[in-house]
Chimera marker file (.cmm) of the C-alpha trace (Angstrom):
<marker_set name="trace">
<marker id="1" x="-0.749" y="56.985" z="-46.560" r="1" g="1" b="0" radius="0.5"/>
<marker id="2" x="-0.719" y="54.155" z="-43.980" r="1" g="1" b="0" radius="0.5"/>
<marker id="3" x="1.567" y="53.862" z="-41.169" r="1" g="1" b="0" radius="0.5"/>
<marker id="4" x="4.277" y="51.484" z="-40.779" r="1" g="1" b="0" radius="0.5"/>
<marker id="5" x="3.455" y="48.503" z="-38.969" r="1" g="1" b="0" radius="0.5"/>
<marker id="6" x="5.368" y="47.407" z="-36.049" r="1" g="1" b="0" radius="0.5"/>
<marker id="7" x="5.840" y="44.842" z="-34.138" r="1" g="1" b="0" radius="0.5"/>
<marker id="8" x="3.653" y="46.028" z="-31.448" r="1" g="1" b="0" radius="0.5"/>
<marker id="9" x="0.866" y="47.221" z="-34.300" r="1" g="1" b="0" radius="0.5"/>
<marker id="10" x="1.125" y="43.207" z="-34.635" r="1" g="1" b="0" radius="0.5"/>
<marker id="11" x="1.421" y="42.290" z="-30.960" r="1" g="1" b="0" radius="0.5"/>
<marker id="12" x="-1.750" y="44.410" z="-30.735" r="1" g="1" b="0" radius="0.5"/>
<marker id="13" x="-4.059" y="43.287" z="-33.677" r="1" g="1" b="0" radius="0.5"/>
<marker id="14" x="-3.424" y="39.710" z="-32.349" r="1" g="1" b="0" radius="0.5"/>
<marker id="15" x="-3.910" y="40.785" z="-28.640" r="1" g="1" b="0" radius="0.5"/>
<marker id="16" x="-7.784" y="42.533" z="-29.719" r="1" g="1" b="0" radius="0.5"/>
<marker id="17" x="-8.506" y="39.323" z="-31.493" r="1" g="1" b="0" radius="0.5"/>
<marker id="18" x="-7.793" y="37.003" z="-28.078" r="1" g="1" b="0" radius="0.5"/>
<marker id="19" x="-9.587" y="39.591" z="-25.816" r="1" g="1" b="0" radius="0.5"/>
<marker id="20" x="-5.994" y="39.827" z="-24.258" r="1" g="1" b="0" radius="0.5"/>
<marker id="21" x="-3.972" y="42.740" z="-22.943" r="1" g="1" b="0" radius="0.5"/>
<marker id="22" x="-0.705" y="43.501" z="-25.034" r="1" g="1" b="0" radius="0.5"/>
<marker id="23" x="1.151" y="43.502" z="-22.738" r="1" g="1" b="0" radius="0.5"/>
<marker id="24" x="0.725" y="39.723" z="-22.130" r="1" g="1" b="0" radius="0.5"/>
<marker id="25" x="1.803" y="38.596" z="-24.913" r="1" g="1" b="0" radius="0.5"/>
<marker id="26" x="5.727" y="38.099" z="-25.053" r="1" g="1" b="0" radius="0.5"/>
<marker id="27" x="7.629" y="37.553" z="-28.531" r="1" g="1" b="0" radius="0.5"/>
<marker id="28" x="7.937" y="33.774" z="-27.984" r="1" g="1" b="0" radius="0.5"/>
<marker id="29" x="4.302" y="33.088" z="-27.035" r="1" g="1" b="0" radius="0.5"/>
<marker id="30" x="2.720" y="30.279" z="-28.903" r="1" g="1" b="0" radius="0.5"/>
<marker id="31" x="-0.275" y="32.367" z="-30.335" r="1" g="1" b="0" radius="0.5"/>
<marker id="32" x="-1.954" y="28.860" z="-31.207" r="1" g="1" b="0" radius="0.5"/>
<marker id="33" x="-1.644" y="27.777" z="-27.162" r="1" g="1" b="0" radius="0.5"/>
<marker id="34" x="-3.361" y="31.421" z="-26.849" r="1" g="1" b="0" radius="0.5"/>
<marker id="35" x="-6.082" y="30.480" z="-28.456" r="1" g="1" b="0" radius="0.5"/>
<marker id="36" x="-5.682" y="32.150" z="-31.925" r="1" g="1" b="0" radius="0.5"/>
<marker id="37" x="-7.110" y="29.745" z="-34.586" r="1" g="1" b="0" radius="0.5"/>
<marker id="38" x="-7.405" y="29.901" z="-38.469" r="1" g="1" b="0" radius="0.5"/>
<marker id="39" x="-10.084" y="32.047" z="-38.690" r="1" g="1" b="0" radius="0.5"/>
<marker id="40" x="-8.399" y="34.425" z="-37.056" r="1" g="1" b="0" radius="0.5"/>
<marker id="41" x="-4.945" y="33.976" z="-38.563" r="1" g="1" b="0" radius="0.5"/>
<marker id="42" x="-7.235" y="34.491" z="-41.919" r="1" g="1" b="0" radius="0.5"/>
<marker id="43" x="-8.473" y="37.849" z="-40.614" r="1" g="1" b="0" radius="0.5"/>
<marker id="44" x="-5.075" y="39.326" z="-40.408" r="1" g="1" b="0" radius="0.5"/>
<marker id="45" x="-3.644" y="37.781" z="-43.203" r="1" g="1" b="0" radius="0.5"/>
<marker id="46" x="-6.088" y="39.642" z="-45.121" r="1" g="1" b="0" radius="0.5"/>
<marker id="47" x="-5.916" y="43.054" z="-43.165" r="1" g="1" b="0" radius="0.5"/>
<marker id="48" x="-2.246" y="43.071" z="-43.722" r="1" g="1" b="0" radius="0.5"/>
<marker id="49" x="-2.725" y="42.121" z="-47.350" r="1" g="1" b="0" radius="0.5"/>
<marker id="50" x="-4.961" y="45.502" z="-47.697" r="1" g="1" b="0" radius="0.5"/>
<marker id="51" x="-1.951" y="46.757" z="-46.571" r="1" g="1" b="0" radius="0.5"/>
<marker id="52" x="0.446" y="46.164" z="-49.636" r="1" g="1" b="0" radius="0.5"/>
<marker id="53" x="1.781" y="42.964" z="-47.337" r="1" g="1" b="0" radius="0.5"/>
<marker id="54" x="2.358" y="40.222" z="-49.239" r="1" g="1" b="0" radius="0.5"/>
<marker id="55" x="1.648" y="37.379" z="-46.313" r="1" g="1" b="0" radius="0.5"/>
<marker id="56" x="0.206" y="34.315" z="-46.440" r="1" g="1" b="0" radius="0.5"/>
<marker id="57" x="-1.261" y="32.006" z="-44.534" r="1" g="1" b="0" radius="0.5"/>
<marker id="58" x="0.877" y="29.151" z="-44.372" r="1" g="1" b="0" radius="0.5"/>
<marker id="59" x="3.172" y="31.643" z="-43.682" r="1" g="1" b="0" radius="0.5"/>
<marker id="60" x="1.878" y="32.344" z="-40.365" r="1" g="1" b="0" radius="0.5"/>
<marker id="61" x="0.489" y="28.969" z="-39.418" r="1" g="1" b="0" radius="0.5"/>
<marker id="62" x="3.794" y="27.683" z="-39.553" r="1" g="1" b="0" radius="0.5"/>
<marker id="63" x="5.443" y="29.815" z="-37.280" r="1" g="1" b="0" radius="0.5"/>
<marker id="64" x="2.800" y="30.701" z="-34.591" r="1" g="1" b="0" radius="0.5"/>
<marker id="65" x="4.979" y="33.463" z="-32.331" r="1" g="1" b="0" radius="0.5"/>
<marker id="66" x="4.988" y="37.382" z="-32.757" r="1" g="1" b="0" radius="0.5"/>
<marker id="67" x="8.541" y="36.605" z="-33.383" r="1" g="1" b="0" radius="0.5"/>
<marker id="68" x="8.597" y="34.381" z="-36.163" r="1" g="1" b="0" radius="0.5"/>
<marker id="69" x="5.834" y="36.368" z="-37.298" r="1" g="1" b="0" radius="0.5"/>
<marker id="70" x="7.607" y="39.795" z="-37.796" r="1" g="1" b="0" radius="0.5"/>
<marker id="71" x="10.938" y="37.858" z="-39.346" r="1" g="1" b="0" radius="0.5"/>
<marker id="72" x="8.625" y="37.207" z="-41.924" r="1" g="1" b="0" radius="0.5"/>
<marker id="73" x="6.068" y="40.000" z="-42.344" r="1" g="1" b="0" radius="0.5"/>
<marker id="74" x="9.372" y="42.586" z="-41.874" r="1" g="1" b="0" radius="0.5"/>
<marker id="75" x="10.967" y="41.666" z="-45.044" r="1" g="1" b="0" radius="0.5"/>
<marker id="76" x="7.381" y="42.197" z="-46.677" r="1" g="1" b="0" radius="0.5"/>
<marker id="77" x="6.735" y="45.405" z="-46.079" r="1" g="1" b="0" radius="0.5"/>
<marker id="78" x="6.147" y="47.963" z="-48.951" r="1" g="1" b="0" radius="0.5"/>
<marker id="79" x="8.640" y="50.118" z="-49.912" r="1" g="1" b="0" radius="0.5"/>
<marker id="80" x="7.875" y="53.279" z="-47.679" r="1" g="1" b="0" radius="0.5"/>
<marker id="81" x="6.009" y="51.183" z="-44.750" r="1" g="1" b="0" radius="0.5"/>
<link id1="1" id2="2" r="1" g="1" b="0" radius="0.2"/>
<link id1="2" id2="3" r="1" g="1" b="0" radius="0.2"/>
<link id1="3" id2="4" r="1" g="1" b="0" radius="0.2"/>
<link id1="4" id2="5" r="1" g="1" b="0" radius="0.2"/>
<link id1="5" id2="6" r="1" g="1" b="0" radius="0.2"/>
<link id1="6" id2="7" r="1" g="1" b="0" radius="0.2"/>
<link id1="7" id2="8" r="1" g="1" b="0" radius="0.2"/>
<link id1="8" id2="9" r="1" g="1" b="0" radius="0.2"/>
<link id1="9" id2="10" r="1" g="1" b="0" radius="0.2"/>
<link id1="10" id2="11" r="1" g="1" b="0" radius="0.2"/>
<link id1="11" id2="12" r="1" g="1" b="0" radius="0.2"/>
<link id1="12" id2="13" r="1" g="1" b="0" radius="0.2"/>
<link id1="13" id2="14" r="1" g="1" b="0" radius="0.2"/>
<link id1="14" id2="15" r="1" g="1" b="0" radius="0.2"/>
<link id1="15" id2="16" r="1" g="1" b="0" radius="0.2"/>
<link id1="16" id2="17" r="1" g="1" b="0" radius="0.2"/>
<link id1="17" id2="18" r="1" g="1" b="0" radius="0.2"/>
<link id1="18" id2="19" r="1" g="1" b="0" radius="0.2"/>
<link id1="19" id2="20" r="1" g="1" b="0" radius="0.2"/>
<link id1="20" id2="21" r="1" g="1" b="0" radius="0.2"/>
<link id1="21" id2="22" r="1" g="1" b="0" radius="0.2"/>
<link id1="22" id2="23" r="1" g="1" b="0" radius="0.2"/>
<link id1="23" id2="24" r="1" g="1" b="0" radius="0.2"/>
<link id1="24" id2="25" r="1" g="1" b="0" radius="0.2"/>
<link id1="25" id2="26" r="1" g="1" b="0" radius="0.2"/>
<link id1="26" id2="27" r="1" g="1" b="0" radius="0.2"/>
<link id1="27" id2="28" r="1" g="1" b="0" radius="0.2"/>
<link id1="28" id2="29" r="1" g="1" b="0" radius="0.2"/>
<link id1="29" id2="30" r="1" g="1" b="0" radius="0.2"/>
<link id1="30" id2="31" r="1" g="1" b="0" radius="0.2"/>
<link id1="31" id2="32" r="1" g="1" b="0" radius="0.2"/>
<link id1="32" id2="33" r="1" g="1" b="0" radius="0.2"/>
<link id1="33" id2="34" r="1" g="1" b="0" radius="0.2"/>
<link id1="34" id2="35" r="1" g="1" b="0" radius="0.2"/>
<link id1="35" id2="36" r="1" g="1" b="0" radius="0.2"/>
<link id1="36" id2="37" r="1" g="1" b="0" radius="0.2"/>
<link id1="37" id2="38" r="1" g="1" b="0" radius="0.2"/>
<link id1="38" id2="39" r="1" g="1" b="0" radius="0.2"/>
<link id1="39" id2="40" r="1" g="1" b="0" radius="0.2"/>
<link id1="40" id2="41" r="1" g="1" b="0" radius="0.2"/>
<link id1="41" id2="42" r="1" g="1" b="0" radius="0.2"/>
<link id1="42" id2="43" r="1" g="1" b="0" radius="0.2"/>
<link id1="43" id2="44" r="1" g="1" b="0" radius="0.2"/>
<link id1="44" id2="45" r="1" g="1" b="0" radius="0.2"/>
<link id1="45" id2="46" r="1" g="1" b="0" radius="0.2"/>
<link id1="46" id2="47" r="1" g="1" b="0" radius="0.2"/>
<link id1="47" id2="48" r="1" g="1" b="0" radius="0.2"/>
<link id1="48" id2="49" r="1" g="1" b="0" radius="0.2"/>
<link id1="49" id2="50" r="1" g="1" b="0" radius="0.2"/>
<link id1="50" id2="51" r="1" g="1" b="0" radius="0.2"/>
<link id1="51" id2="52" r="1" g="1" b="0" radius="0.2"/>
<link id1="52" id2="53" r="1" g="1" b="0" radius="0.2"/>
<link id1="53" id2="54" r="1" g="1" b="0" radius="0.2"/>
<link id1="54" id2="55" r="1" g="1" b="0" radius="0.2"/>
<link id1="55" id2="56" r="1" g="1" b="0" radius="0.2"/>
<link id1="56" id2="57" r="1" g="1" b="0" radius="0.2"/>
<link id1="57" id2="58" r="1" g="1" b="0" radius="0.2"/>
<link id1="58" id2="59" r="1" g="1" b="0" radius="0.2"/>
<link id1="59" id2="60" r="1" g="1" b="0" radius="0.2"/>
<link id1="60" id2="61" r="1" g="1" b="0" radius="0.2"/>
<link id1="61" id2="62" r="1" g="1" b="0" radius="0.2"/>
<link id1="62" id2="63" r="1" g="1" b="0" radius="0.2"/>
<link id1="63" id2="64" r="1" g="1" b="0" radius="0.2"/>
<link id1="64" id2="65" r="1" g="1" b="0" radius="0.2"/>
<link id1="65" id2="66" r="1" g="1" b="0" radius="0.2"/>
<link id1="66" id2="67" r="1" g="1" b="0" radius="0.2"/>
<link id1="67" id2="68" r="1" g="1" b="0" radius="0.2"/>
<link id1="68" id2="69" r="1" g="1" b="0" radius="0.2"/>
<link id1="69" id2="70" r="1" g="1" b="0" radius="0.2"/>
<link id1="70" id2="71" r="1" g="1" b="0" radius="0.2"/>
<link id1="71" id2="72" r="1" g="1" b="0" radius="0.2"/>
<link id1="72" id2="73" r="1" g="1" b="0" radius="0.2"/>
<link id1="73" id2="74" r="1" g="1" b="0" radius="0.2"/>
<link id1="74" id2="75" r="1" g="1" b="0" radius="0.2"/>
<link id1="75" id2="76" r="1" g="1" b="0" radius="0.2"/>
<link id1="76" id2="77" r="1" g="1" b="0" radius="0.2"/>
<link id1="77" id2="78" r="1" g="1" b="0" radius="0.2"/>
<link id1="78" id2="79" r="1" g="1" b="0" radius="0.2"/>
<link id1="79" id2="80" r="1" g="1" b="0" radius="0.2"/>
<link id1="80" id2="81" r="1" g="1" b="0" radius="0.2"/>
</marker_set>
């Protein structure tokens, strides 16, 4: 069994892909003016989809902060994440 993801399991898959410490990345950073493109929006699209997360990646594109992000992956979890 998996964990649950959190928002800071997010913050930090996103952070490894940039080469960027966590910690700089605040809930209302544009991930885009970060440097996060779609090739790498693609790579956790599909690592959360592994996870039962039903995401896509218009989903994501169109909302590029950790904050939008979660208000959308949240709802997504599976039952028990």
């Amino acid at each position: 069994m998996s964990q649950k993801l959190t928002l800071d399991d997010v913050r930090a898959q996103v952070a490894e892909l940039l080469y960027e410490d966590p910690a700089e990345l605040t809930d209302e950073e544009n991930l885009i003016d970060w440097g996060l493109d779609s090739v790498r929006i693609m790579t956790l699209v599909e690592n959360w989809r592994r996870r039962g997360v039903q995401i896509t990646f218009a989903d994501l594109a169109e909302r590029p902060t950790l904050a939008e992000w979660w208000a959308v992956l949240e709802p997504k979890l599976p039952a028990g994440e």
